[in-house]
C-alpha positions as CSV (number, residue, x, y, z in Angstrom):
1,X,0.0,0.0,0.0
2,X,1.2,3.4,-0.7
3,X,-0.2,7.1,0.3
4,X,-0.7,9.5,-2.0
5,X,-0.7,13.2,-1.3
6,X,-2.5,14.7,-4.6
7,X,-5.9,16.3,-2.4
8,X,-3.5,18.0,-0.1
9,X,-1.7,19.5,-3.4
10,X,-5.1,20.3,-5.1
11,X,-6.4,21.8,-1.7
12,X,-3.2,24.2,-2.4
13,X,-4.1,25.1,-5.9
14,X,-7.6,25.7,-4.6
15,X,-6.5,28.2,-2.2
16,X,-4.0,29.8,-4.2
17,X,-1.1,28.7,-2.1
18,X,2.6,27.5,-3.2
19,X,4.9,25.4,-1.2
20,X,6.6,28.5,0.2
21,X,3.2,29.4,1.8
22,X,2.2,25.9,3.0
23,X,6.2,26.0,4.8
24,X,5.2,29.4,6.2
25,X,2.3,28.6,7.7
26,X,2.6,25.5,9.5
27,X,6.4,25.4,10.1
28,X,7.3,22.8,7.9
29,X,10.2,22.3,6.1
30,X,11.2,21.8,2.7
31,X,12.3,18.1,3.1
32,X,9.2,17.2,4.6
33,X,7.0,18.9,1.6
34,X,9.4,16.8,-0.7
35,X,8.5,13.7,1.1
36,X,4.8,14.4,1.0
37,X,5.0,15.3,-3.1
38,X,7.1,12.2,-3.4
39,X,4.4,9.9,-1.6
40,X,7.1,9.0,1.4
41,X,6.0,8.2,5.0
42,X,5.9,11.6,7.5
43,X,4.8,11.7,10.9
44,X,1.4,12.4,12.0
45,X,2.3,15.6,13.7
46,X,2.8,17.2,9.9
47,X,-0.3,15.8,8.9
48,X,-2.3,17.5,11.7
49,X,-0.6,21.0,11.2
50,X,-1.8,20.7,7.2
51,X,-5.2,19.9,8.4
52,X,-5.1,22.5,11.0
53,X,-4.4,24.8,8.2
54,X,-6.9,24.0,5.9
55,X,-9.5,23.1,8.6
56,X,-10.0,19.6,7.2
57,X,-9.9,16.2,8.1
58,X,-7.1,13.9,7.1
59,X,-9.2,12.0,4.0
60,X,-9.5,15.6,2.6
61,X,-5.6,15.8,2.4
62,X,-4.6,11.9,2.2
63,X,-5.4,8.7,0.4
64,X,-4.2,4.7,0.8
65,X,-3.8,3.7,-2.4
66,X,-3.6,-0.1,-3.1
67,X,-0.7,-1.0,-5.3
């Protein structure tokens, strides 16, 4: 199983906001936005600041993806 990332990236298009934004407002780095645009594993801590920042849940920013 892998995660995939793309509703977090089109919630960002949506609201007109680049990665230097989304690092800006919730403290995350650029590795860690590499990881999540590569599909890679993050903790659940990042998670929670991107849906503290687009008051969502974490199915409006994640998927599983069965391979």
């Amino acid at each position: 199983m892998a995660v995939s990332y793309k509703k977090m990236f089109k919630l960002m298009i949506d609201h007109d906001m680049k990665r230097k934004d989304l690092k800006e407002k919730t403290g995350l780095s650029y590795g860690t936005i590499a990881k999540l645009e590569k599909g890679e594993n993050v903790q659940m801590e990042v998670l929670e600041k991107i849906c503290k920042e687009f008051n969502c849940q974490l199915s409006d920013i994640a998927e599983i993806i069965n391979e």
